[in-house]
C-alpha positions in Angstrom: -19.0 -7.0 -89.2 -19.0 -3.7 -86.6 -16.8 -5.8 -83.9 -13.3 -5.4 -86.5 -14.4 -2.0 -87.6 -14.9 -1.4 -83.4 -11.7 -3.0 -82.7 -9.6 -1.4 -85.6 -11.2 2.3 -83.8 -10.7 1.2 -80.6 -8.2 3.6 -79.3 -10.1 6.3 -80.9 -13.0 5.2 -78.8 -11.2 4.8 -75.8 -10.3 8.4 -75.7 -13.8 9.4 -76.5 -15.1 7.6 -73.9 -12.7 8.8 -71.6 -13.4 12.7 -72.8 -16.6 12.0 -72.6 -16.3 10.9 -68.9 -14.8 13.6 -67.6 -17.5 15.7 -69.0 -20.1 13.7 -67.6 -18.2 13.7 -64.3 -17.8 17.6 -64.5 -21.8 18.0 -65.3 -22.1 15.5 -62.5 -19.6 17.6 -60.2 -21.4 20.9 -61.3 -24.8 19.2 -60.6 -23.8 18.2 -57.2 -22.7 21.8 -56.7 -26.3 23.1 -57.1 -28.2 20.3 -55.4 -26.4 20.2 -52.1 -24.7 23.8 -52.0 -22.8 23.6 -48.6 -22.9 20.4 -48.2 -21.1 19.5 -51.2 -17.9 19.7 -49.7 -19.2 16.6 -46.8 -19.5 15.0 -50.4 -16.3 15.2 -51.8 -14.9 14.9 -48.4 -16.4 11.1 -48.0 -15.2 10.1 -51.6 -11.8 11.4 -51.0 -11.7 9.4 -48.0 -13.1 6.0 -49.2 -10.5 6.4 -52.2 -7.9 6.7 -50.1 -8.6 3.9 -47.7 -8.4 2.2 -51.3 -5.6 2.9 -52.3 -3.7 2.0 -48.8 -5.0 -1.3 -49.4 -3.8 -1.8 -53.3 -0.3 -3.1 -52.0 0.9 -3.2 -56.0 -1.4 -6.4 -56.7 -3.3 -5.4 -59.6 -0.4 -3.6 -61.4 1.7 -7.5 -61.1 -1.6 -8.8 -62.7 -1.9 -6.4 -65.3 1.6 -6.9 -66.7 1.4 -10.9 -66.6 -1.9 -10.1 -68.5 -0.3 -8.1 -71.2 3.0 -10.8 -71.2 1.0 -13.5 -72.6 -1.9 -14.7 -74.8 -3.1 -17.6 -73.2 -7.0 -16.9 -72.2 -6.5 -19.5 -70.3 -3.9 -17.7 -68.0 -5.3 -14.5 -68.7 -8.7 -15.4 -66.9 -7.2 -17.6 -63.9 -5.0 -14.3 -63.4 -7.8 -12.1 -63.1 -9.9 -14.8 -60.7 -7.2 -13.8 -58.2 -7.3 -10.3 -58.2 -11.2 -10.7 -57.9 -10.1 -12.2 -54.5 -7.7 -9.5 -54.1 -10.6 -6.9 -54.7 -12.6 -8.5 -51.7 -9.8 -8.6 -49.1 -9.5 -5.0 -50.5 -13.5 -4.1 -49.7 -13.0 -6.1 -46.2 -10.4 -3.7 -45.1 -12.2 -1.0 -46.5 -15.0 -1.6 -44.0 -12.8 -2.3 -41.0 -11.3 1.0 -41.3 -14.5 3.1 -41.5 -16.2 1.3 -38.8 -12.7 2.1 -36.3 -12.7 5.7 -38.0 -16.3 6.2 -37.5 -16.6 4.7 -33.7 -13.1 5.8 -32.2 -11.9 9.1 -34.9 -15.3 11.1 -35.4 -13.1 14.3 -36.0 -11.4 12.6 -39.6 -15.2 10.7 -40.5 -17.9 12.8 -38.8 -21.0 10.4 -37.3 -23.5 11.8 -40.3 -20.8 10.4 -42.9 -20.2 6.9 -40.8 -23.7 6.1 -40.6 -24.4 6.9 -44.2 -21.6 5.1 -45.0 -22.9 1.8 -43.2 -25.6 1.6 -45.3 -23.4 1.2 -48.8 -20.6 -1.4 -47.4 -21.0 -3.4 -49.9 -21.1 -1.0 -52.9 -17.9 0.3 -51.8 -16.2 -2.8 -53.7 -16.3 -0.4 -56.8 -12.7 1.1 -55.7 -10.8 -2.4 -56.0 -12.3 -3.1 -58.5 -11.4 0.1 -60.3 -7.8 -1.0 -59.9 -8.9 -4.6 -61.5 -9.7 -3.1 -64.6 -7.8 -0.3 -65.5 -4.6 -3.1 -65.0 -6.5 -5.9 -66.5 -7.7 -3.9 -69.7 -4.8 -2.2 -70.3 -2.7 -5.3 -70.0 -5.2 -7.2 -72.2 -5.4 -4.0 -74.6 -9.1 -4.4 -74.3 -9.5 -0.9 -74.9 -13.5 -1.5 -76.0 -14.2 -2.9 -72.2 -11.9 -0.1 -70.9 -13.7 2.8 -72.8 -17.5 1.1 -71.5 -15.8 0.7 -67.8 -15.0 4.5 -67.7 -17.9 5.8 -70.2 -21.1 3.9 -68.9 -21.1 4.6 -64.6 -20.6 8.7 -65.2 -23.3 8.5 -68.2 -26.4 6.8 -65.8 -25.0 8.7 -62.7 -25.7 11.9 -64.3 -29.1 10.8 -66.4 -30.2 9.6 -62.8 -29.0 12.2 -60.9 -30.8 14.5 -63.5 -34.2 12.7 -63.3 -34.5 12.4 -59.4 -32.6 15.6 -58.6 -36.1 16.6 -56.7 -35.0 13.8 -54.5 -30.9 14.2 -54.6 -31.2 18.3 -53.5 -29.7 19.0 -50.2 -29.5 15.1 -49.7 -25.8 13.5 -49.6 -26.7 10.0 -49.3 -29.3 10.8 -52.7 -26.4 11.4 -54.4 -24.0 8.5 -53.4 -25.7 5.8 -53.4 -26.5 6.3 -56.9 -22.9 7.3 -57.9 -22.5 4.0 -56.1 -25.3 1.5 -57.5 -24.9 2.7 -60.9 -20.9 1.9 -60.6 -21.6 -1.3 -58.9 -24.1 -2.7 -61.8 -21.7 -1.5 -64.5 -18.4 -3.4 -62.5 -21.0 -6.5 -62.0 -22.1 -6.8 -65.6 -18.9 -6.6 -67.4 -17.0 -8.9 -64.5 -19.6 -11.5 -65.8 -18.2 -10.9 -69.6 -14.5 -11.1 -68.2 -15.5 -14.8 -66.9 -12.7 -14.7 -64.6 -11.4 -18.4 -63.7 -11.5 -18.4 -59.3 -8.9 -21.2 -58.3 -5.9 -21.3 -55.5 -2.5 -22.6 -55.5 -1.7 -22.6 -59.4 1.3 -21.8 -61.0 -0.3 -18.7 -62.1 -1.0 -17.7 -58.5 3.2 -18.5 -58.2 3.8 -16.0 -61.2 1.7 -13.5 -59.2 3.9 -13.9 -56.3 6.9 -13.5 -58.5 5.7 -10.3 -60.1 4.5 -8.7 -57.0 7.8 -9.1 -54.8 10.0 -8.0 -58.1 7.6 -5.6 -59.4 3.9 -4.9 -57.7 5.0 -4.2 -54.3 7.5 -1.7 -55.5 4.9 0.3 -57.1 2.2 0.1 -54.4 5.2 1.6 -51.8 5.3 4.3 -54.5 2.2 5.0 -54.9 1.1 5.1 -51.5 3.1 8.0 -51.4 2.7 9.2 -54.4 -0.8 8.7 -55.8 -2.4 8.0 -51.6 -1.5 11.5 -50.8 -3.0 13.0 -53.6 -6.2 11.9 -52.1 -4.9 13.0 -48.6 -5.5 16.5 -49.7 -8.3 17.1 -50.2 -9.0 15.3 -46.4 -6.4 17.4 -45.2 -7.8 20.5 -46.4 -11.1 19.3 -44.5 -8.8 18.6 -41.3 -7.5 22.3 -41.2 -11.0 24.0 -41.9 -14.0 24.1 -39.6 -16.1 22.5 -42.1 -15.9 20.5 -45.8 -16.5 24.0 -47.9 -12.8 24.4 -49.1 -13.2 20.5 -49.8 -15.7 21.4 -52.6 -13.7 24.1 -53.9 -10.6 21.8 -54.3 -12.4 19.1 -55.6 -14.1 21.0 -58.5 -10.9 22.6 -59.5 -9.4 19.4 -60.0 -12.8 18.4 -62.2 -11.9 21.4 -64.5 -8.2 20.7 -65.0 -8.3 16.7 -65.0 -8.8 16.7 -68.8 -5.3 18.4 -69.4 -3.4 14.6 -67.6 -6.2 12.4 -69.6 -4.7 12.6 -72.8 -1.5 11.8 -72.4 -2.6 8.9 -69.8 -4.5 7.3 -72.7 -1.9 7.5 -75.1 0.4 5.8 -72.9 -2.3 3.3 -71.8 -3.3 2.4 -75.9 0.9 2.1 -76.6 0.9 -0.4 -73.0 1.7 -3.4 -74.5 3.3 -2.7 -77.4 6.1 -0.5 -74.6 6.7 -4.2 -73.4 9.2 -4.5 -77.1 9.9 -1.1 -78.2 13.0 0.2 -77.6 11.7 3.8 -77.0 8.7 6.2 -77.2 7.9 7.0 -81.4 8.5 10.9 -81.5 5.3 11.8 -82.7 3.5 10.2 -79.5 5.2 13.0 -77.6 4.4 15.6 -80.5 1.0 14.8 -80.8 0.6 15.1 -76.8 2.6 18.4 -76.1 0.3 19.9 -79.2 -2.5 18.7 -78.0 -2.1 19.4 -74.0 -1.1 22.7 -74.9 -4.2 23.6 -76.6 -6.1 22.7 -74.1 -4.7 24.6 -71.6 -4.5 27.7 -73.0 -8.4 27.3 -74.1 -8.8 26.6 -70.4 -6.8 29.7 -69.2 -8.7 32.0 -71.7 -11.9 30.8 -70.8 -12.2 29.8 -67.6 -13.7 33.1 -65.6 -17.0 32.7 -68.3 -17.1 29.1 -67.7 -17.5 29.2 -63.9 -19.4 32.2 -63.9 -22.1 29.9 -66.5 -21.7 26.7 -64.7 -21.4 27.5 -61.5 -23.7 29.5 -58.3 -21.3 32.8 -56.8 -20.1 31.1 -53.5 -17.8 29.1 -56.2 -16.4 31.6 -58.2 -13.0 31.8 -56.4 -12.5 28.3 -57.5 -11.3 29.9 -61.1 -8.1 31.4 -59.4 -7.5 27.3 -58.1 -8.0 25.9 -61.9 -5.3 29.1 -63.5 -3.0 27.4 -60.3 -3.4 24.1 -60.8 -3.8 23.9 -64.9 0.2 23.9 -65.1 0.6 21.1 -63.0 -1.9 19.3 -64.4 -0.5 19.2 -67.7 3.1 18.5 -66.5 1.6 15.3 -64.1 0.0 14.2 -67.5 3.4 14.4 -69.4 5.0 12.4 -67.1 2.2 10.0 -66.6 2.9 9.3 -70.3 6.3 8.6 -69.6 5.6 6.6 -66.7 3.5 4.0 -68.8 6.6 3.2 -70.8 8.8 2.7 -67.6 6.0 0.3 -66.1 6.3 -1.7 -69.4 10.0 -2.2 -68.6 9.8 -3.3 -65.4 11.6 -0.1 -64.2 9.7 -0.5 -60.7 12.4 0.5 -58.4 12.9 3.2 -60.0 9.8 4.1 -60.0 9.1 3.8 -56.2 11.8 6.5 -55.7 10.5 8.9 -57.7 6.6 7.9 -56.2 8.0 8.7 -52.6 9.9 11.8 -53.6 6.6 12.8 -54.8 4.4 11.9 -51.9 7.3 13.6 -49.6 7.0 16.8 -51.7 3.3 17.2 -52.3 2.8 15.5 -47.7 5.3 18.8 -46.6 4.4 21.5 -49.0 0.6 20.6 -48.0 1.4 20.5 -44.2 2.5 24.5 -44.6 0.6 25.8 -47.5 -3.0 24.0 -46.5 -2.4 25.5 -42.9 -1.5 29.0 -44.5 -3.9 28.8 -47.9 -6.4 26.2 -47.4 -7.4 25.1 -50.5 -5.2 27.5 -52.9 -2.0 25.4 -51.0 -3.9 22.0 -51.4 -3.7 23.1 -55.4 -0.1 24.6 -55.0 1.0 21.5 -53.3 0.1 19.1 -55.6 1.6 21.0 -58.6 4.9 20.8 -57.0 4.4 17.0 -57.0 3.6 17.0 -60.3 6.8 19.1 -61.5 8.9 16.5 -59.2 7.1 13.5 -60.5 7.9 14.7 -64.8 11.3 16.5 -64.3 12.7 12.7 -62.6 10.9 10.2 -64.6 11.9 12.7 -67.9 15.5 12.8 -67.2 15.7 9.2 -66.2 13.8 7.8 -69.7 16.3 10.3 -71.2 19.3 9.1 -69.9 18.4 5.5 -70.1 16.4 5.2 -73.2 17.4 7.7 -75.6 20.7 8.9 -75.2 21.9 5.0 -73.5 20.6 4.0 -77.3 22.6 6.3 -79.1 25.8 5.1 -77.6 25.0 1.4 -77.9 24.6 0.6 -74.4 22.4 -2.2 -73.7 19.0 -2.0 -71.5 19.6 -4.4 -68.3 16.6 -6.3 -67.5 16.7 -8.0 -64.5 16.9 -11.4 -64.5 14.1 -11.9 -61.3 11.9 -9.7 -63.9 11.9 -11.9 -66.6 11.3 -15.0 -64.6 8.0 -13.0 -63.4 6.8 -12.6 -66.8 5.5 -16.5 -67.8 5.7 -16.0 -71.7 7.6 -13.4 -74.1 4.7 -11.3 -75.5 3.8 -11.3 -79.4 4.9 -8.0 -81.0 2.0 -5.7 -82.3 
């Protein structure tokens, strides 16, 4: 009786649960703040740089999977799909290794020895990242918004309860604090991989239709994103790279905690309209009402409020991290805008497309930071991203524009490519 009424409220959940993430990740974040003081930054720096490693090694895989997952209803399919990017998410975690054990013995200046030989004793842990990428493609493809919203929900919630309870034990102790950010990730990805009961097999026709999406429609996002997303989390290293130590690290890293919230919503609109993108011709007008209202709201609450907030929250060596969130809001609202957008391309197929606009991101965001890190530390980090972000919504705006809106009011027709439609195995059932 509660699983329909669940289901009927599940995109309302979904963005609870993802509200309600970021503000366990921001207690967590402030938390951390006060437990390890300087060496918060050595924190954030070692999470920046596992992520990143991640991300080099995503190479589009999950993305193919998640749109064969949303192009058909056949559990059987659905489950054999996901047993291969399981084995996707372990070549993922091997590389993941290799490069921190050649960073850590032969490049101590980008992963100092204290970080490497933490590091060695959570290898396996680290799996969390790929599999990350598993389920945000997989659930949203599926539009199994309930698993989504307990994937993003449940790991903050016992990080911070933990973290809370054996703070005596976690203060002025980095590897207190990761490995249970770590272990409580790794039992939450563990318990609900059991529920998915993923099908492990080799050489099917599914594993054929993977291939076909990947080199028509995967690979061109992961060259996107590697510039795109992969130098977002090159900042915050970089910033690192051009101080003496992490500090400025921490600094940038909880100014992005505080103006995350403003490129959530609109992400989770896009990511409950997914599948139902796949058919529709273009975006319903009061999706992008209700997300401009809403986004605006939120940032001027955040602009208004923000010098009490840190000086509550946070100890006096961070208060300078207010003038980075008053930066950084406006870009975070305009990367969430286009992140919307971008969820209705990616249900089109509109890959190539994409990968431009990914690069001319990652090339913006790779030389802005080069200068403005060097000259501003982590005020240019911040600067530098925004400027991304305006790049990333002006293009993918314009383009939808052109294409979807004013290309239907003068009767042109939508070109799919023929190579993308032999990707997808089965037309998908309308909503």
């Amino acid at each position: 009786m509660n699983v329909p009424f669940l289901e009927k409220h599940s995109s309302k959940i979904l963005f609870a649960a993802t509200m309600g993430a970021l503000g366990l990740s921001f207690a967590g974040t402030v938390l951390n703040s006060h437990l390890l003081l300087d060496k918060f930054g050595d924190w954030k720096y070692l999470q920046s740089f596992i992520i990143l490693v991640s991300y080099l090694v995503n190479f589009g895989l999950y993305s193919s999977g998640g749109r064969l997952v949303a192009a058909t209803d056949n559990v059987l399919k659905i489950r054999t799909y996901k047993g291969y990017l399981i084995y996707f998410a372990l070549a993922g975690l091997t590389v993941i290794v290799l490069t921190l054990l050649v960073c850590g013995f032969f490049f101590p200046k980008v992963l100092s020895k204290d970080l490497f030989y933490m590091a060695l004793t959570m290898l396996p842990l680290f799996i969390i990242h790929p599999l990350g990428f598993y389920f945000e493609s997989v659930y949203q493809g599926e539009k199994k918004l309930l698993g989504l919203a307990a994937y993003r929900f449940i790991p903050p919630f016992l990080y911070v309860v933990l973290l809370y309870a054996f703070k005596s034990l976690s203060e002025g102790s980095i590897y207190y604090n990761a490995i249970l950010f770590y272990a409580t990730s790794f039992v939450v990805c563990m318990l609900l991989l059991k529920s998915d009961k993923p099908i492990f097999k080799k050489g099917t026709s599914e594993w054929k239709d993977l291939k076909m999406q990947h080199k028509t429609f995967g690979v061109q996002l992961y060259w996107g994103g590697l510039w795109g997303v992969g130098v977002i989390y090159l900042l915050p290293i970089l910033v690192g790279l051009f101080n003496i130590d992490n500090k400025d690290v921490g600094h940038y890293s909880l100014a992005l905690s505080f103006i995350m919230p403003l490129s959530i919503l609109p992400s989770i609109v896009g990511t409950t309209n997914y599948k139902s993108y796949i058919t529709a011709k273009t975006i319903p007008k009061e999706n992008f009402r209700k997300v401009v209202i809403a986004c605006l709201i939120m940032q001027v609450g955040l602009l208004l409020c923000i010098d009490f907030i840190i000086d509550f929250f946070l100890a006096k060596e961070f208060k300078d991290v207010a003038t980075l969130i008053k930066i950084g809001s406006f870009g975070a609202v305009l990367h969430g805008f286009a992140d919307f957008v971008n969820k209705f391309l990616l249900a089109k197929g509109e890959s190539r497309f994409l990968k431009k606009v990914s690069i001319a991101v990652g090339i913006t965001q790779l030389v802005s930071s080069l200068i403005l890190i060097k000259l501003y530390s982590s005020t240019g980090g911040i600067i530098a991203k925004s400027l991304g972000s305006l790049v990333f919504f002006g293009s993918l705006y314009i383009f939808y524009h052109r294409k979807y809106v004013i290309g239907k009011s003068e009767g042109h027709k939508i070109v799919i490519h023929e190579e993308e439609l032999a990707a997808v195995p089965e037309v998908p059932v309308s909503e």
